[in-house]
C-alpha positions as CSV (number, residue, x, y, z in Angstrom):
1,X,109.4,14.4,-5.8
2,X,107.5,14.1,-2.2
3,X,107.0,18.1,-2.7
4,X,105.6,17.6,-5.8
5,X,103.0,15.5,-4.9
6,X,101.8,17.2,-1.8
7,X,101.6,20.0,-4.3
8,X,99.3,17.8,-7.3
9,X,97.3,16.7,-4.1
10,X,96.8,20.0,-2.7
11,X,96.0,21.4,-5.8
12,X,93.1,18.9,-6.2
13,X,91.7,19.5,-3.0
14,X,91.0,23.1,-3.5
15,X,89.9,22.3,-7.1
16,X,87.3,19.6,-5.4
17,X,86.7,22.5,-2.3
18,X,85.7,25.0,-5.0
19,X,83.5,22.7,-6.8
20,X,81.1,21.6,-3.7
21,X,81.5,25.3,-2.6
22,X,79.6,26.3,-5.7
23,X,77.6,23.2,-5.9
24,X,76.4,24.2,-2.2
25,X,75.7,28.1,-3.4
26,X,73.9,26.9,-6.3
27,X,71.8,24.7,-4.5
28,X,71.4,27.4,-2.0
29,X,70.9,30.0,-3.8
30,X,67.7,27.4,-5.8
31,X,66.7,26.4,-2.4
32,X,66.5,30.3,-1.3
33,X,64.4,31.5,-4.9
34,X,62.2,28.8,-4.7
35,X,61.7,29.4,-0.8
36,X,61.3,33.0,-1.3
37,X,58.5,32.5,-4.5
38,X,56.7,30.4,-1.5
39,X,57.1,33.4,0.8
40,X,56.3,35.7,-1.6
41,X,53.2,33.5,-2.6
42,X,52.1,33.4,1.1
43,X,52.2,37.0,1.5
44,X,50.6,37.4,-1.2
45,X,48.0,35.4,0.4
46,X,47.7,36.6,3.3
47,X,47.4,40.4,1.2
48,X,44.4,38.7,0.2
49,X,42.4,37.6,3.3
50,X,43.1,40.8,4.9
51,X,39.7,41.3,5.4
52,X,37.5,44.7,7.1
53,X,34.4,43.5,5.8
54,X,32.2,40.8,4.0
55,X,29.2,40.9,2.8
56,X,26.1,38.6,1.8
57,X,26.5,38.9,-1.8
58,X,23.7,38.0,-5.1
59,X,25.7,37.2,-8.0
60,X,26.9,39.9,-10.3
61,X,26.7,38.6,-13.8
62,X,24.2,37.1,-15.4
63,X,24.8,35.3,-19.0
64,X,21.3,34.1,-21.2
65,X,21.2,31.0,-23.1
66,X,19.1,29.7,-25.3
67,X,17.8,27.0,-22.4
68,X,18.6,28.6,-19.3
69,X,20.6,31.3,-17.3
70,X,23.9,31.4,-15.7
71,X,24.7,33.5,-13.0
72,X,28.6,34.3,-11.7
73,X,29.5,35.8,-8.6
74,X,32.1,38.9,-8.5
75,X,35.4,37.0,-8.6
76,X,37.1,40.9,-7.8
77,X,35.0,40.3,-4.2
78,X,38.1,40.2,-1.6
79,X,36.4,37.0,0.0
80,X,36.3,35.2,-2.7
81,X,39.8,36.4,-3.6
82,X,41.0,35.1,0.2
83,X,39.0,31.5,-0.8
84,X,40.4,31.3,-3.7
85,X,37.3,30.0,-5.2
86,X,34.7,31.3,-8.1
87,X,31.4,30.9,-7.6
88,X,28.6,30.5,-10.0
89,X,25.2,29.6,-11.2
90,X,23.5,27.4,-13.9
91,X,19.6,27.4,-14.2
92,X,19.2,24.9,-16.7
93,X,15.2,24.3,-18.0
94,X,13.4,21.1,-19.3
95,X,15.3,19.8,-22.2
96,X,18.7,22.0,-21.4
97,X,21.8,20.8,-22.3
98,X,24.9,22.4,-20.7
99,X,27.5,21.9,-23.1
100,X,30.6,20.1,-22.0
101,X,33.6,21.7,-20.7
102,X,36.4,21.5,-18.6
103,X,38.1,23.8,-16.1
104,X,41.2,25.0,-14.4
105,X,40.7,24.1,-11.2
106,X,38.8,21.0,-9.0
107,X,35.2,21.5,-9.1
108,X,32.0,21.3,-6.6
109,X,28.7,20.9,-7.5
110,X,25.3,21.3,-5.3
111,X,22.0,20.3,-7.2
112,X,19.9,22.7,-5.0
113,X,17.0,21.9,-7.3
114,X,15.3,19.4,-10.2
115,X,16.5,16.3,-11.7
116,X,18.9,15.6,-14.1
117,X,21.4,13.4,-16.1
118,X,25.3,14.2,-15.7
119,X,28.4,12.8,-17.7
120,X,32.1,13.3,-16.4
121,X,34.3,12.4,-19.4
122,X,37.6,11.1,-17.0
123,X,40.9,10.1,-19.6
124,X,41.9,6.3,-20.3
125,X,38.8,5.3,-18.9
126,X,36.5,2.5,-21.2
127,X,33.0,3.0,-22.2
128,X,31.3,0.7,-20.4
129,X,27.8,1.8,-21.3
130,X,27.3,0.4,-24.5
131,X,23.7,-0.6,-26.5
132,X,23.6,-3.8,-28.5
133,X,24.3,-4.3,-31.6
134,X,21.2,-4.9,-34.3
135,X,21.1,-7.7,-36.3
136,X,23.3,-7.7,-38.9
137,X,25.4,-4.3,-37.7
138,X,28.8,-4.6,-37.2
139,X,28.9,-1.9,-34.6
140,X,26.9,-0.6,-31.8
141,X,24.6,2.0,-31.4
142,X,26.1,3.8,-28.9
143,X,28.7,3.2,-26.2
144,X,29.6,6.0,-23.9
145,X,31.5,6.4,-20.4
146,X,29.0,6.4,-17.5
147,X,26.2,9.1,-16.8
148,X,24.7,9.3,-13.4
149,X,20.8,10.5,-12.0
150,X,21.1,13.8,-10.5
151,X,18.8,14.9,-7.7
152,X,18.2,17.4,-5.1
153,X,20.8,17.4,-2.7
154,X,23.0,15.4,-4.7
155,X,27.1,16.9,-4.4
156,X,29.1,16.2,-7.4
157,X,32.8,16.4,-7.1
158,X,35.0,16.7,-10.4
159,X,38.4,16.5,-11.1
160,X,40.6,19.5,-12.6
161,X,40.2,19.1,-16.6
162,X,38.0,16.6,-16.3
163,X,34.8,17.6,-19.0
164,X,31.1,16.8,-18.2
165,X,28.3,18.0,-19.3
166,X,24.8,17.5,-17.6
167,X,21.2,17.5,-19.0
168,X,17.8,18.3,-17.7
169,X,15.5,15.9,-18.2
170,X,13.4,16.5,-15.6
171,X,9.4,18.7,-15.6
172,X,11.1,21.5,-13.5
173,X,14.3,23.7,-13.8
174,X,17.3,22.5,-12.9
175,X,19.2,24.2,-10.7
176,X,23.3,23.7,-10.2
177,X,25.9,25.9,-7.5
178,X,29.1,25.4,-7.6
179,X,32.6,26.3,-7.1
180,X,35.9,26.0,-8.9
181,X,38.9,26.2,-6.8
182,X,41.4,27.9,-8.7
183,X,43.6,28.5,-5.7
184,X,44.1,24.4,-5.6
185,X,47.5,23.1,-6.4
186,X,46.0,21.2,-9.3
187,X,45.5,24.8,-11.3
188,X,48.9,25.3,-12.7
189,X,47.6,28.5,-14.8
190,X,47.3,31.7,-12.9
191,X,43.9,32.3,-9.9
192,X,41.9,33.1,-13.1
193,X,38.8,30.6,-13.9
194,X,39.1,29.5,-17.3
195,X,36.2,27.5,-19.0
196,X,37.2,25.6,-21.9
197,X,34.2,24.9,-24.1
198,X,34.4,21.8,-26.4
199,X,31.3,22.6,-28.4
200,X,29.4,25.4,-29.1
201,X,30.2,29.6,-29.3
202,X,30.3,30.7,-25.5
203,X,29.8,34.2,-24.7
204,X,32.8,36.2,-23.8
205,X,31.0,36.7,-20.1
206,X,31.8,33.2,-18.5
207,X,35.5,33.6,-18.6
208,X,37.1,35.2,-15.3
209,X,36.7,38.9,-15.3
210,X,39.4,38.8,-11.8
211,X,41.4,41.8,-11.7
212,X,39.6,43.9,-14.5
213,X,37.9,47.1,-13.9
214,X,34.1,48.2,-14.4
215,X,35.2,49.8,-17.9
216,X,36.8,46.9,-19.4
217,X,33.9,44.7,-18.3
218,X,32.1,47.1,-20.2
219,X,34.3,46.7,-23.3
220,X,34.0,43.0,-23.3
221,X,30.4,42.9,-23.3
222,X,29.9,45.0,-26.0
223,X,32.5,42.7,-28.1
224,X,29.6,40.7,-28.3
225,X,30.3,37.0,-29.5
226,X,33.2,37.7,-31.7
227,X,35.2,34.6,-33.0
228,X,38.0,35.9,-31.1
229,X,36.3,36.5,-27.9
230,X,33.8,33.6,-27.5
231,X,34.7,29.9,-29.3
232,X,35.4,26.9,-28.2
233,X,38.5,25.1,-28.1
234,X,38.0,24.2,-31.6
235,X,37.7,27.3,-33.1
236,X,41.0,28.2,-32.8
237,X,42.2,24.9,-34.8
238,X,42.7,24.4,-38.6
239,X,40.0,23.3,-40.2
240,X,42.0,21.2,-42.5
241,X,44.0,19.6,-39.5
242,X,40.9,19.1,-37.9
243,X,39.2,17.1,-40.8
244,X,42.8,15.2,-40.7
245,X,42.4,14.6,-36.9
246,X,39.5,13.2,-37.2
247,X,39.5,11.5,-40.7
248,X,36.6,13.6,-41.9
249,X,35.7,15.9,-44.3
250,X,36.3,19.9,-44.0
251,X,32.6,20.8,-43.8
252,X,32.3,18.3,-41.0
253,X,35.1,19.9,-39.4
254,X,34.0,23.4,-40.0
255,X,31.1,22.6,-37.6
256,X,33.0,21.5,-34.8
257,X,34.4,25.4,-34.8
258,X,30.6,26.1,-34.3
259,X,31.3,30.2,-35.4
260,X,27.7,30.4,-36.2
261,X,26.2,28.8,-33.1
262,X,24.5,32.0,-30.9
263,X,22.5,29.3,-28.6
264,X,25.0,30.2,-25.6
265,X,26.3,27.4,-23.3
266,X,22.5,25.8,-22.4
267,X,21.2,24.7,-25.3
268,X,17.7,23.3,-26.3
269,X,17.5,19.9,-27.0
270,X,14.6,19.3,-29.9
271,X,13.6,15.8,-28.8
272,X,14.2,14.2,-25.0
273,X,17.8,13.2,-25.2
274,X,18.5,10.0,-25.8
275,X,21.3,7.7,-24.2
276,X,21.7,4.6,-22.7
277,X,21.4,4.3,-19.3
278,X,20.4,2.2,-16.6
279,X,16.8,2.6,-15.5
280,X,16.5,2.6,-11.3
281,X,14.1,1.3,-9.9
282,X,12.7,2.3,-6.0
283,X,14.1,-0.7,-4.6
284,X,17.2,-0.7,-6.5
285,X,17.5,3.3,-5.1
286,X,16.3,1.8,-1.1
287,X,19.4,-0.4,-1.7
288,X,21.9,2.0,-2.6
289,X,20.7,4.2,0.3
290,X,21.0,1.3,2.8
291,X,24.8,0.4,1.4
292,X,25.7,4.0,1.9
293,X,24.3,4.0,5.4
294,X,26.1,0.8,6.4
295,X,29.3,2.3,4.7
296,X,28.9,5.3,6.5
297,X,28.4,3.1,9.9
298,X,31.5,0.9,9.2
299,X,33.8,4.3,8.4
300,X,32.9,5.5,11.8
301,X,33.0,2.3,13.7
302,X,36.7,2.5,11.7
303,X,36.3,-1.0,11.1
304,X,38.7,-2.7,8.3
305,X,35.9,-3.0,5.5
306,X,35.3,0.6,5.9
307,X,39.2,0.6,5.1
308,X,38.6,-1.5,2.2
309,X,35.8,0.8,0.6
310,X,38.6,3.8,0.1
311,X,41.4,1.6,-0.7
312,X,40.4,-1.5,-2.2
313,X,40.5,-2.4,-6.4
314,X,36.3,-1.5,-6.1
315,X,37.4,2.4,-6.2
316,X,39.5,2.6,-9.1
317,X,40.0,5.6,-11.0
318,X,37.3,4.3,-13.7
319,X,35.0,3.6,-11.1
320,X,35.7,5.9,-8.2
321,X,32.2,7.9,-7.4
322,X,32.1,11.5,-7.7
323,X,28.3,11.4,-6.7
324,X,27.2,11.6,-2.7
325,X,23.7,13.0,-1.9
326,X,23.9,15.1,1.5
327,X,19.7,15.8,2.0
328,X,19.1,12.5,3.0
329,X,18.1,13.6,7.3
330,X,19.6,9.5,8.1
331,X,22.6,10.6,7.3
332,X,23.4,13.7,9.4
333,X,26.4,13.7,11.6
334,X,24.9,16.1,14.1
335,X,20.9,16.3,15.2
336,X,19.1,17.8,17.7
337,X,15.1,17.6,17.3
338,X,14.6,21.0,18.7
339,X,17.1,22.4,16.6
340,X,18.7,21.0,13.1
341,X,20.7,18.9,11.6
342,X,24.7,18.8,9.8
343,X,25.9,16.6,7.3
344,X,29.4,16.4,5.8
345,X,30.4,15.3,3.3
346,X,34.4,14.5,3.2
347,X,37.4,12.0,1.9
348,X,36.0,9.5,4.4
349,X,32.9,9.0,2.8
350,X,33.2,10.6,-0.7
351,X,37.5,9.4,-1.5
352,X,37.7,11.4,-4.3
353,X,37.5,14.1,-2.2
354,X,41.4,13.7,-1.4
355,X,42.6,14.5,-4.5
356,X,40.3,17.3,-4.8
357,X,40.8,18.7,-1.3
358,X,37.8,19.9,-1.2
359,X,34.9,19.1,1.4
360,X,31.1,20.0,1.7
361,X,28.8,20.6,4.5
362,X,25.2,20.8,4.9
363,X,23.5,22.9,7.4
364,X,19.6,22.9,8.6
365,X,18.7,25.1,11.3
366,X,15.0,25.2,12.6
367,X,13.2,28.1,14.0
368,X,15.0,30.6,16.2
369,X,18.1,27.7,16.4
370,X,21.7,28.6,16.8
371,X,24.5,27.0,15.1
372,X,27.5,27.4,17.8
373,X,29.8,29.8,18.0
374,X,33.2,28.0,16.2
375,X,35.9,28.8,13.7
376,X,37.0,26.3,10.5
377,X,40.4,25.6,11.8
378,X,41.9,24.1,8.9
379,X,39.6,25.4,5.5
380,X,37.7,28.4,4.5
381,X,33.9,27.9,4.5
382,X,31.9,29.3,1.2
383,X,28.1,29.2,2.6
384,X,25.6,29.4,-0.2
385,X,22.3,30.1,1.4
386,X,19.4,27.1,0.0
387,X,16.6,28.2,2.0
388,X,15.1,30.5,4.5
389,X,16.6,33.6,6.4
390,X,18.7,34.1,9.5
391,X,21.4,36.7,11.4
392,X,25.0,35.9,10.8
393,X,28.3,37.1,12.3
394,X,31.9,36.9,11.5
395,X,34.5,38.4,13.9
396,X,38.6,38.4,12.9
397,X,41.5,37.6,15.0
398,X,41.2,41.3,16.3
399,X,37.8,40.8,17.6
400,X,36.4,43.3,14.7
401,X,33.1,42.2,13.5
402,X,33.5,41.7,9.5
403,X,29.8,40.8,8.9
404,X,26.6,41.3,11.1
405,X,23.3,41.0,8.9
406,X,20.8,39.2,7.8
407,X,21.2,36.5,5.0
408,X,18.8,34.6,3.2
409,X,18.2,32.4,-0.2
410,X,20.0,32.9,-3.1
411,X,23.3,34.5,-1.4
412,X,26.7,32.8,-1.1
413,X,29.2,34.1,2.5
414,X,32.7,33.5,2.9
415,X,33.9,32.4,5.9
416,X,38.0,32.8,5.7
417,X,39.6,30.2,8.2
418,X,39.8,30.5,11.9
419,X,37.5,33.7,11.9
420,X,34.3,32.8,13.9
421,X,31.3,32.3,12.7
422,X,27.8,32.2,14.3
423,X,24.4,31.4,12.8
424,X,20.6,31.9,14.0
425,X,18.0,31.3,11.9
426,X,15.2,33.6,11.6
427,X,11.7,32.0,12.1
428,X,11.2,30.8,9.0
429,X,14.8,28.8,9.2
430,X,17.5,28.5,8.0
431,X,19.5,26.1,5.1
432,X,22.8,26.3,3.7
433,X,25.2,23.7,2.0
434,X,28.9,25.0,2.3
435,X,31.9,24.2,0.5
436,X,35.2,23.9,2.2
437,X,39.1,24.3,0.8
438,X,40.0,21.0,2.6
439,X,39.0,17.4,2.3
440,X,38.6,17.0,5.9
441,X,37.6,20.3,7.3
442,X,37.3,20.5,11.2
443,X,35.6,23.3,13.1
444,X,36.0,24.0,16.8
445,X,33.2,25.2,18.7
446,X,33.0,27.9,21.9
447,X,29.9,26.9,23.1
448,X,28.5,23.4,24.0
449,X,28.9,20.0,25.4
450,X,32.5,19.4,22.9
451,X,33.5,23.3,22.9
452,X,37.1,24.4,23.7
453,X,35.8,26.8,26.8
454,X,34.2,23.2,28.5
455,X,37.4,21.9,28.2
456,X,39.4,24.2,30.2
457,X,39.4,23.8,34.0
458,X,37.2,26.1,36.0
459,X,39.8,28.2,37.4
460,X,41.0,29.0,33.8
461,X,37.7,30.1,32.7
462,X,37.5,32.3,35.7
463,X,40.3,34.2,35.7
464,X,40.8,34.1,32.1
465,X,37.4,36.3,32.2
466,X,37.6,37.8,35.5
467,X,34.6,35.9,36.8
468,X,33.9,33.8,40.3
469,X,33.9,29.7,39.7
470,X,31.0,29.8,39.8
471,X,29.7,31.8,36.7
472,X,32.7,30.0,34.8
473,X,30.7,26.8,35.5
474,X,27.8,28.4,34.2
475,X,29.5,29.2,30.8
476,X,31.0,25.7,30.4
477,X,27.9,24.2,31.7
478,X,25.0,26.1,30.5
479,X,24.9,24.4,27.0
480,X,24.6,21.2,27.3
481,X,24.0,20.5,23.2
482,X,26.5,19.8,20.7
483,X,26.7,22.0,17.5
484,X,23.3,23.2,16.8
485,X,21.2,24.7,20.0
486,X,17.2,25.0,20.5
487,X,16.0,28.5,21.4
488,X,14.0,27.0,24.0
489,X,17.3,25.6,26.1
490,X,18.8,29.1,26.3
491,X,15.9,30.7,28.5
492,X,15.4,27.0,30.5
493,X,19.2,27.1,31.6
494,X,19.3,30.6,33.0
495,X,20.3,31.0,37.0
């Protein structure tokens, strides 16, 4: 009987041995897959930002609409590839109306020029703008989720899926860059840009051409604005189950598929749009500016209201702002009268900005000044070039020089992390805004009061370079400026 029972015990242990033994493999062998997709993905990635040479590029599309232009960068460029970004466009004139849409991936937008109105249509959220009600009408005129004054220099940062839409209602062309960061963990679809239109009959154009060849480029132009190719997300719907959807009738519903609508995605707007909307007044903008500025002063103090003004109930996700204007000169983070200005614009002051991870900075360079030497340690750097002309360069970890040339308005540089970057502005200067793949991009610079060669001891610098202590102090010491350097200090600090 005791045999027997050593025998029923045994027996289970080896049943309960096998079990976790295949539990363990199973887990492993998950563990191992999903470790090698990530390996594989990195690879991948790093395939990607093997880089020989950049260039300053123009955009490489352009799409007409009936009220403006939109212009696409060549997503096939390998820096844009190693970004993981695509970069476009819109020239939107008086009365234009970009129709909403949403996209795949987090979105940046730089208003480089104009004014304008913008709505962000973000899911759950109440319409708290809302006219009143005329006597003896049950319901309102209008009511609507929040729209917000756009202005030069103003960054706009929107959520994956989120729609907007954004009208000119300005005397001058507006004029919008931005970025969609496809590469972002928010994109669950493939490193394609997808635009998904909700009204109108968008050309086949603005979708991703990523991977295709100059020939079927060709093919899908000359499909023209085929249903097949070009509607919006309604087009593809049941008429019928759209008039159900909506509890309207089919011919209603047959004009939300918009198959007859050859206006493109910027359309003209017969009469000045109307909405509601708060009217601003210069004291009421003074204001703001000042409560910005004193935010901005308390979130680098690091005192506990700046704490507050990211976490507290006032930044919900109805109310968080997506809107932070980075022209304004009082707000820079770096200045040097001789020689520019830098502003950034990150999660600190902008929140939002940490779900997006996505950062922007703003660079102003006057005559003949340097920007120092320094690589992005932790983001790539998209430079789209707002003004003036300058020299550039771009070495990669094996000291090769990927770009050397001059750049000026109008074209966008990628600078792939920790590859460094040096700017001079020509005479006329230089102005860029540049959008970063993390919310709280650093750079480290290798020239200057805060650069990594000052912070070495002198004996390192020498022999590192093969130099007597003294001309290693010269290097550290030489430079005296942080970030951006004056011409005139370089030829008044020589031995």
């Amino acid at each position: 009987m005791g045999n027997l029972s050593l025998l029923s015990l045994g027996i289970c242990c080896l049943v309960l041995l096998h079990g976790c033994a295949a539990q363990i493999e199973q887990v492993t062998t998950e563990h191992g897959s999903q470790g090698t997709r990530q390996q594989r993905l990195h690879r991948s990635k790093q395939d990607e930002c093997r880089l020989e040479r950049i260039n300053a590029v123009e955009p490489s599309r352009k799409i007409q609409s009936e009220a403006g232009t939109t212009d696409i960068w060549d997503e096939n460029d390998e820096q844009f590839q190693c970004a993981g970004v695509v970069a476009m466009r819109h020239t939107i004139q008086e009365r234009g109306l970009l129709l909403p849409q949403y996209v795949n991936g987090p979105k940046l937008i730089y208003v480089v020029q104009g004014n304008g109105v913008q709505g962000a249509v973000f899911p759950g959220c109440p319409e708290t703008f809302q006219s009143p009600s005329r006597r003896g009408e049950r319901q309102r005129e209008d009511q609507h989720q929040k729209v917000r004054q756009l202005r030069e220099g103003d960054v706009i940062a929107l959520p994956a899926g989120v729609a907007q839409w954004v009208y000119n209602n300005g005397r001058t062309p507006l004029v919008l860059v931005q970025i969609i960061d496809t590469a972002n963990p928010a994109n669950q679809l493939d490193q394609n840009h997808r635009d998904f239109f909700l009204a109108g009959n968008p050309q086949q154009d603005v979708q991703s051409l990523r991977g295709s060849s100059r020939s079927q480029r060709g093919r899908e132009s000359r499909r023209g604005l085929g249903r097949d190719n070009a509607g919006n997300i309604f087009s593809g719907l049941d008429e019928q189950m759209l008039a159900d959807a909506f509890n309207i009738n089919t011919d209603l519903a047959r004009r939300l598929r918009s198959e007859n609508d050859n206006r493109g995605i910027i359309v003209s707007v017969e009469r000045e749009l109307e909405m509601v909307t708060p009217a601003q007044s210069q004291e009421e903008e003074q204001r703001e500016r000042e409560e910005e500025r004193q935010r901005e002063f308390e979130r680098r103090r690091g005192s506990s209201s700046s704490r507050r003004t990211v976490n507290g109930v006032e930044e919900t996700f109805c109310t968080a702002r997506i809107k932070h204007n980075i022209n304004d000169p009082s707000r820079a983070d770096v200045f040097n009268p001789q020689a520019g200005r830098v502003t950034n614009i990150n999660s600190l002051n902008l929140p939002i900005l940490s779900h997006l991870r996505l950062s922007v900075q703003k660079g102003v360079l006057y005559s003949n000044a340097i920007m120092s030497p320094h690589w992005n340690m932790n983001a790539h750097s998209i430079c789209y070039f707002t003004r003036g002309s300058g020299r550039v360069q771009i070495v990669d970890e094996n000291g090769r020089t990927v770009f050397d040339g001059q750049v000026q308005e109008g074209q966008m540089l990628t600078a792939p992390q920790n590859f460094v970057v040096v700017k001079r502005a020509n005479d006329e200067g230089l102005s860029w805004v540049a959008f970063k793949t993390n919310d709280n991009a650093k750079i480290n610079q290798l020239a200057g009061r805060v650069s990594a060669i000052r912070a070495m001891p002198d004996e390192v610098v020498a022999n590192a370079f093969q130099v007597s202590r003294e001309d290693a102090r010269r290097l550290k010491e030489n430079r005296q400026e942080v970030t951006l350097f004056s011409p005139s200090s370089r030829s008044s600090s020589r031995y």
